[in-house]
N, C-alpha and C positions, 0 to 999 in steps of 0.2 A: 567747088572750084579747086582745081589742080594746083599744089603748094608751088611757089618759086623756085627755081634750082638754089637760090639761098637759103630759104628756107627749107630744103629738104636736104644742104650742108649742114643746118644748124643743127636741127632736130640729133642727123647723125652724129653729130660732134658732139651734142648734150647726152646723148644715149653712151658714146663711148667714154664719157667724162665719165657717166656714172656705174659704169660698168669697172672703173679704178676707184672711183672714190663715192661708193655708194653713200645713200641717204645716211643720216645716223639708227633709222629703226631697220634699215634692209642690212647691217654692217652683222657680223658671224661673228660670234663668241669665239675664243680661243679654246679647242678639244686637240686629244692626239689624231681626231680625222685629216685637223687641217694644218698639223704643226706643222708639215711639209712646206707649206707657203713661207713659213721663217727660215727658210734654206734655198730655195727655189730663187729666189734675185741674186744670190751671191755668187752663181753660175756664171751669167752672164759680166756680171762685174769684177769676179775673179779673174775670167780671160779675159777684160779689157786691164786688169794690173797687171796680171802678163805680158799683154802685148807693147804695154808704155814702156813696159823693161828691154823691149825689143826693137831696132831699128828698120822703118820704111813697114810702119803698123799703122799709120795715121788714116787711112779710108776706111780699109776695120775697125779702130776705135770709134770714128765717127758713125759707121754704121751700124754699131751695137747698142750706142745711146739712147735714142729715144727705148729701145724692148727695157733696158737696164731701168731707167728710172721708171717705167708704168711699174714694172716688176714692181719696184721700191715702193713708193706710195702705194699701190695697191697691198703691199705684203701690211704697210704703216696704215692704211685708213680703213682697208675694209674689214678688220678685225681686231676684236677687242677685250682686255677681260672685265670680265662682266661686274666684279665685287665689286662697288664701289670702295672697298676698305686696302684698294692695290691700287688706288687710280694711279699712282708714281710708276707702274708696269705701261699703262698705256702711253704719261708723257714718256718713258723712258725709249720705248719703242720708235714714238713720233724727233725724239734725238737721233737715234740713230739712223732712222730713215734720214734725215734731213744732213747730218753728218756726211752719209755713204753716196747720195747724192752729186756732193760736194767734191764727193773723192772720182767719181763718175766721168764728172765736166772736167776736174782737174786730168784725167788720164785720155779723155776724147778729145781736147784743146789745145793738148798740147803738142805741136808738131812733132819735136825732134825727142821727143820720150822724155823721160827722170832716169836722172844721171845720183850717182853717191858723188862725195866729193872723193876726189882725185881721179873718176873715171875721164878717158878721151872721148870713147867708141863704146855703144851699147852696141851687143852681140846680134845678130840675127836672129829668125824664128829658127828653132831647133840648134843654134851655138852655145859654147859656153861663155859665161860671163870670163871679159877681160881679170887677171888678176889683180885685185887692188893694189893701188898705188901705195905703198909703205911709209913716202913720205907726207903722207895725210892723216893731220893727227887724230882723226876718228880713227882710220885702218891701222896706225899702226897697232892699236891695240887690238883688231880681230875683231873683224863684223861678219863671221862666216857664214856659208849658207844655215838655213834652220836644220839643224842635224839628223833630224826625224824625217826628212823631205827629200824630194830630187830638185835641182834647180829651181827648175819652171815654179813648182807649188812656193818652195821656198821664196823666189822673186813677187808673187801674185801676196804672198802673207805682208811680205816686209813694207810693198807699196799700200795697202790698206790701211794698215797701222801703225805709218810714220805719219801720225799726226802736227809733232812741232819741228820737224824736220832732219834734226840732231844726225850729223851723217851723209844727209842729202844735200844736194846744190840750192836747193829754196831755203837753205838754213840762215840765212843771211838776216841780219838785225831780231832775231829769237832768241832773248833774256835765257841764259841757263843759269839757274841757280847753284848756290855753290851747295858742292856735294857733304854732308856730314858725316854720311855711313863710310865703313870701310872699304876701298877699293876692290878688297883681295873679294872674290869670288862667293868660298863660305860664310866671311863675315859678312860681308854685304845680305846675302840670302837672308840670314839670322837676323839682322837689322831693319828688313824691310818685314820678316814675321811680328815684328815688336811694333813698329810703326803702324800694321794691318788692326793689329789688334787694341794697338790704344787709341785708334780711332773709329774700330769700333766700338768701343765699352763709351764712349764720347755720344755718338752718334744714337748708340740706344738709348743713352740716359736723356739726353736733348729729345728726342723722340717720342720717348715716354713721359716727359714732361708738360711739354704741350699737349699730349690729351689730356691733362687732368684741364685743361678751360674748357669747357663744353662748348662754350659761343665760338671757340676757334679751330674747334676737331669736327664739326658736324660734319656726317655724310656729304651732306644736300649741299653746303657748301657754306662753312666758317667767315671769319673775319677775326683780324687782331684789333681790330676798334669797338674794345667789348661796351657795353650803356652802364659807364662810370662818370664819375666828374671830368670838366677837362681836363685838369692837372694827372688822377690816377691812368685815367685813359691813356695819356700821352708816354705817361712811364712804363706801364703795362703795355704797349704797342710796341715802344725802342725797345724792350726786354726780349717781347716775340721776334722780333726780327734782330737783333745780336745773337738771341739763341739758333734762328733760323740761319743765319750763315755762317754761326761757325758750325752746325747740323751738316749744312751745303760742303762746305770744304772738309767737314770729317769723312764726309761721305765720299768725298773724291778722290779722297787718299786711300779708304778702303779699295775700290776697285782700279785705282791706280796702282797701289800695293800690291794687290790680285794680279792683275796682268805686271810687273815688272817681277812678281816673282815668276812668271810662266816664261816671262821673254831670258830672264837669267838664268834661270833656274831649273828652268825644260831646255828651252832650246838653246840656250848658249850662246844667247848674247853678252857683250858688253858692259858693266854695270856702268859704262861713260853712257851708253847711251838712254838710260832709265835716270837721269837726276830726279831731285824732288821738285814734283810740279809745283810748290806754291814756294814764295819767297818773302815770308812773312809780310802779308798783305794790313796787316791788322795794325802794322806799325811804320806805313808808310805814310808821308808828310806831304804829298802831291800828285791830282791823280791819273798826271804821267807817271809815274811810279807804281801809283796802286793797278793798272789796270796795263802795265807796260813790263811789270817785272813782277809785282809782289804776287796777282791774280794768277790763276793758270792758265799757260798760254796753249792748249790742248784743241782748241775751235780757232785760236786765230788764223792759221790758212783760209779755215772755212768761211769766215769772216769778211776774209778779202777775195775768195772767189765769187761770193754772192754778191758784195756791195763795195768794196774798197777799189778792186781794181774796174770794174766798170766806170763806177763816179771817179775814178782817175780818169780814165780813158775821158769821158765825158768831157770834166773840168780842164784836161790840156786844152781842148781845142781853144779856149780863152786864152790862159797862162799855165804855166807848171807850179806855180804857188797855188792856182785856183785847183788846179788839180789834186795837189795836197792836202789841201783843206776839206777840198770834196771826199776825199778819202777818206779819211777821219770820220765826217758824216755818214758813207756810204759803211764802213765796218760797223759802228755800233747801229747804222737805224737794223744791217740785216742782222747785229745779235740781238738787238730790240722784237723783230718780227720771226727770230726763231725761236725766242726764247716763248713770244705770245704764242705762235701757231701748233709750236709743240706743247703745250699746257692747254690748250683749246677743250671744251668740254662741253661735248652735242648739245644742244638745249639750254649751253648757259649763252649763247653768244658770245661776243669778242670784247674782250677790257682790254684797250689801246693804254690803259695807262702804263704795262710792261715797257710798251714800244716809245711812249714818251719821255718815259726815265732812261734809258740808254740813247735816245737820242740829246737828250740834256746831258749827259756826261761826255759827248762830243760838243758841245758849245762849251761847255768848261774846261776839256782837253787845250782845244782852238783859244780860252781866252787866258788860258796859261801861256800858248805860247806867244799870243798878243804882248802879254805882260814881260815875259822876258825881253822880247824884241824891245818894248819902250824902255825898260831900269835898264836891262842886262843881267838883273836878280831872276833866279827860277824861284818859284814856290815854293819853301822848304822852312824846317822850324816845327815850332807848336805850332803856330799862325796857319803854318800848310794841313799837319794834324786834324784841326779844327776846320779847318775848309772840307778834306777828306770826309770827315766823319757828318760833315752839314751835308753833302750830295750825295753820300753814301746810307748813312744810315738815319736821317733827316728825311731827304727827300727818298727813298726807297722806302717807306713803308709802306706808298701806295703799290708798287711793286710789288713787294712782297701777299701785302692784303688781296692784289688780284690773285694772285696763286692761291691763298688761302680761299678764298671764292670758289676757287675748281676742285678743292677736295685736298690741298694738299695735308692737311691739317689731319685731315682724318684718314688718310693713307699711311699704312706700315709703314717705315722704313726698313726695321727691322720685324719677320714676323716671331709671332707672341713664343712658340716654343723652341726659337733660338737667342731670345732677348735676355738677358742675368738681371736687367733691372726690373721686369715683369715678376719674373720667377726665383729672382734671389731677394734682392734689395726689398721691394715692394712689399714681399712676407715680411723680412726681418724687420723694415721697422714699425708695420702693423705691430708685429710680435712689443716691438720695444717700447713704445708710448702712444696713446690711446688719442694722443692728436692726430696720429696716423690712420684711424681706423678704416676713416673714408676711402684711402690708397686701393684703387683696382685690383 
């Protein structure tokens, strides 16, 4: 019998689904044959950041969209490295697929382009950008083109990797932390080399720590809920996960360090526009604070392109409070589902508990600001402290535990022949006392 015209859509739709995002046993190892593919998407997305810096580009961006993202996920699913002892390479990948995506919709959606602050009039295809407005307090201080570039390239870099906005016309309600380092130019550079590096000697030692639990580094896939008494268990778990985020945040600051020193440093940006992404989150009392200032705000865009401004959109048609609310929800359930679908691990299936812990920190955002509305009091104090640390590091251990599930535990962060704690520490105090022997 001759299939349906439906069913010979589907088939075709299923055949081209998997031809981006093949099985997990039909997926290609990562070799120099096919490194190409890690370059190959950023063509087309590059001249859609182009063209948003451009005026009366909106049919062009929308028709490079859909090639743009198959590119993406395809560059993100169909390839993969194979060691289980990198798996942090594969989610790292499935971030920035999901990341540049984000960047994708935001350059194809938006009619009238991205503007810096103080521009009127974005230039034509082939003009020069208008000269910045001097009384804008980003420009006065010099946001020039990337110095190594011609316009065009320079305008395609700047739009990709303004992340929290600093600059831009979307910069509006984006926490900048205040600056510590030195403004002037040199020092700053020097400043941010010192910060690189004590977070990373941070991140190796945390790193190198957690594998000495075996039940929590396995390949095959760990747990911080090692088969102790309840009480040791419970200590030994809060300990894995206090070590695992501030591992998380040393880590961010390395490769945020990394690129502010390339954006200062090479190309001659700013150092207004490089602040430091975290704002001491560790010692915030509410967790509008902790996840509104303290956290790094580096995905919130991303956040609300996927789920905040939709479930806005949604929630007006009721009310604009209902919209509000909905927003709220809609940001963390999509940092809940990118943080699960980028950690995803062929054959293990899907642990929803990621995506339930960040949507609970949206019912307790919402009932924080319940609680204001009735006293007029915000959460704040020890009392807030203590609330912080019960939905953060309380209820996030199942979070965390799902990660440890998919290998994080037993993924590098740092590899073994650039580690000092491996190849420094780890000898010496073998060397120094015979309690140490067992040390890898």
């Amino acid at each position: 019998m001759r299939p349906s015209v439906w069913q010979e859509i589907y088939t075709a739709s299923h055949h081209a689904f998997r031809i981006i995002v093949p099985l997990p046993h039909h997926r290609t190892p990562w070799a120099w044959n096919n490194a190409y593919w890690a370059i190959v998407p950023f063509i087309p997305l590059g001249v859609m950041a182009y063209l948003v810096r451009r005026r009366d580009t909106f049919v062009m961006r929308l028709l490079l969209l859909p090639a743009t993202i198959c590119l993406l996920v395809h560059s993100a699913h169909g390839f993969y490295w194979s060691d289980p002892l990198v798996e942090t390479r594969n989610w790292s990948q499935r971030f920035v697929c999901a990341q540049f995506i984000s960047k994708a919709l935001e350059c194809a959606l938006t009619p009238s382009g991205l503007s810096k602050v103080g521009e009127t009039r974005l230039p034509p295809i082939g003009g020069e950008k208008d000269v910045y407005v001097r009384s804008s307090p980003t420009a006065k201080h010099g946001v020039p083109n990337l110095i190594f570039f011609p316009p065009a390239v320079s305008d395609a870099f700047e739009v990709l990797f303004a992340c929290r906005g600093y600059g831009w016309d979307f910069e509006q309600g984006v926490h900048k932390p205040q600056e510590y380092r030195p403004l002037e130019r040199h020092a700053f550079v020097n400043a941010t080399w010192i910060m690189v590096f004590r977070n990373f000697i941070v991140i190796d030692f945390l790193d190198a720590a957690v594998k000495l639990v075996p039940e929590a580094s396995s390949p095959s896939g760990g747990s911080i809920f090692l088969p102790l008494p309840p009480v040791q268990r419970c200590v030994v778990s809060a300990i894995i996960v206090i070590m695992t985020a501030i591992g998380i945040r040393a880590g961010f600051e390395v490769v945020y360090g990394v690129a502010t020193l390339i954006g200062v440093g090479l190309l001659n940006q700013s150092p207004l526009l490089w602040p430091p992404p975290f704002d001491h989150p560790f010692s915030s009392d509410s967790l509008t604070v902790f996840w509104g200032k303290g956290w790094h705000q580096s995905l919130r865009r991303m956040f609300f392109i996927y789920g905040g401004y939709p479930a806005f959109w949604l929630g007006s048609w009721i009310s604009k409070e209902t919209g509000k609310a909905l927003m709220v929800f809609g940001v963390f359930t999509a940092s809940g589902l990118f943080h699960e679908l980028s950690t995803y691990t062929p054959g293990r299936g899907l642990d929803m508990r990621t995506t339930r812990f960040f949507v609970g920190q949206a019912v307790a955002v919402l009932g924080e600001r319940a609680w204001f509305k009735l006293t007029g009091t915000k959460v704040h104090g020890w009392i807030g402290f203590i609330w912080v640390c019960f939905w953060t590091a309380v209820l996030g251990q199942q979070c965390i535990d799902a990660w440890y599930r998919r290998g994080l535990g037993s993924s590098a962060a740092i590899p073994t022949y650039m580690s000092p704690t491996r190849n420094l520490l780890w000898p010496i105090l073998r060397w120094a006392h015979p309690v140490f022997k067992s040390l890898p």
